[in-house]
C-alpha positions as CSV (number, residue, x, y, z in Angstrom):
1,X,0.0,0.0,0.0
2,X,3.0,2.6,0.9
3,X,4.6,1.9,-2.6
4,X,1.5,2.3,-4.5
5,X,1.0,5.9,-2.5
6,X,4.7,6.7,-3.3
7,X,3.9,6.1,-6.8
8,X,1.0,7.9,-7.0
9,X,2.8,11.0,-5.5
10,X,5.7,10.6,-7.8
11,X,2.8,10.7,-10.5
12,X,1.1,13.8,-9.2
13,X,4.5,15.5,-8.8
14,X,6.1,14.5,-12.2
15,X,5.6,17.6,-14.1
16,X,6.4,19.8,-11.3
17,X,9.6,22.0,-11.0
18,X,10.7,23.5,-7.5
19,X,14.2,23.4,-6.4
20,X,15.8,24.9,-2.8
21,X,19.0,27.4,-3.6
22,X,21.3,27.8,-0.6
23,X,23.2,30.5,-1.3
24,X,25.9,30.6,1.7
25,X,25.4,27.6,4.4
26,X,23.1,25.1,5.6
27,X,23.7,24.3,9.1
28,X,23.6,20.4,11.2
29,X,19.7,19.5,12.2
30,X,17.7,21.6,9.8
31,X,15.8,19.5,7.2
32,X,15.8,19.7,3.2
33,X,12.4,19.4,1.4
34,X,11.3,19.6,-2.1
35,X,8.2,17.9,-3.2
36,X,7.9,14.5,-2.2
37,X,11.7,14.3,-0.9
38,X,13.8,15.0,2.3
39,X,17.1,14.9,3.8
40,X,18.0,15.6,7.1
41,X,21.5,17.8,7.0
42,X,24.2,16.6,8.8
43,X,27.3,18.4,8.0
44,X,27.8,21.7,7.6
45,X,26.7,22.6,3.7
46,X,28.1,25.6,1.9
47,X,26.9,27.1,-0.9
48,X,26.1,28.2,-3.7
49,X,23.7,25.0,-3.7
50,X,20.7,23.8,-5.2
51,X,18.4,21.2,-3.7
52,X,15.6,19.1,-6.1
53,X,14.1,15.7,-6.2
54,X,15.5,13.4,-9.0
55,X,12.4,12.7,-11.3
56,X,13.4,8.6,-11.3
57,X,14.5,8.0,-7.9
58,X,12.2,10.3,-6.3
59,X,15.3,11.1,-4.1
60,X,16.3,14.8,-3.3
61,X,19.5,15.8,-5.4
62,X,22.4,18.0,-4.4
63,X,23.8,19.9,-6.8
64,X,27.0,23.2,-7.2
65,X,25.3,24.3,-10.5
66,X,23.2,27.2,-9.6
67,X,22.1,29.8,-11.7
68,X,22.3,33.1,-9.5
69,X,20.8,35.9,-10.6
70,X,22.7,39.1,-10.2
C-alpha cells in the first residue's frame, strides 16, 4: 500500500519544477524538502547550492550548478 502511495505522488509531482538554492550555508539538524523528498543535513553545507528531487529515484539531489541571478 505505501509503494502504491509513493507512486501515485511521484505521478502527481512529475511535471512539477521546485528546487531549494542555498546561497551561503546550511547548518547540522535543519531539514531539506522539495516535493515529495527530504534529507536531514548533517554536516555543515556551503553554498552556492541547489536542492531538487530526482524525477526517477524520487530522491532529493544536491547539486554546485546554480544559476544566481545578479
Amino acid at each position: 500500500m505505501e509503494d502504491k502511495a509513493k507512486a501515485l505522488r511521484r505521478e502527481m509531482y512529475a511535471g512539477k519544477e521546485a528546487r531549494i538554492t542555498i546561497l551561503n550555508m546550511v547548518y547540522p539538524g535543519v531539514t531539506l524538502r522539495v516535493l515529495d523528498a527530504q534529507m536531514a543535513v548533517e554536516q555543515p553545507l556551503l553554498g552556492p547550492l541547489a536542492a531538487y528531487q530526482d524525477k526517477i529515484t524520487g530522491a532529493l539531489t544536491l547539486t554546485s550548478e546554480v544559476a544566481i541571478n545578479s
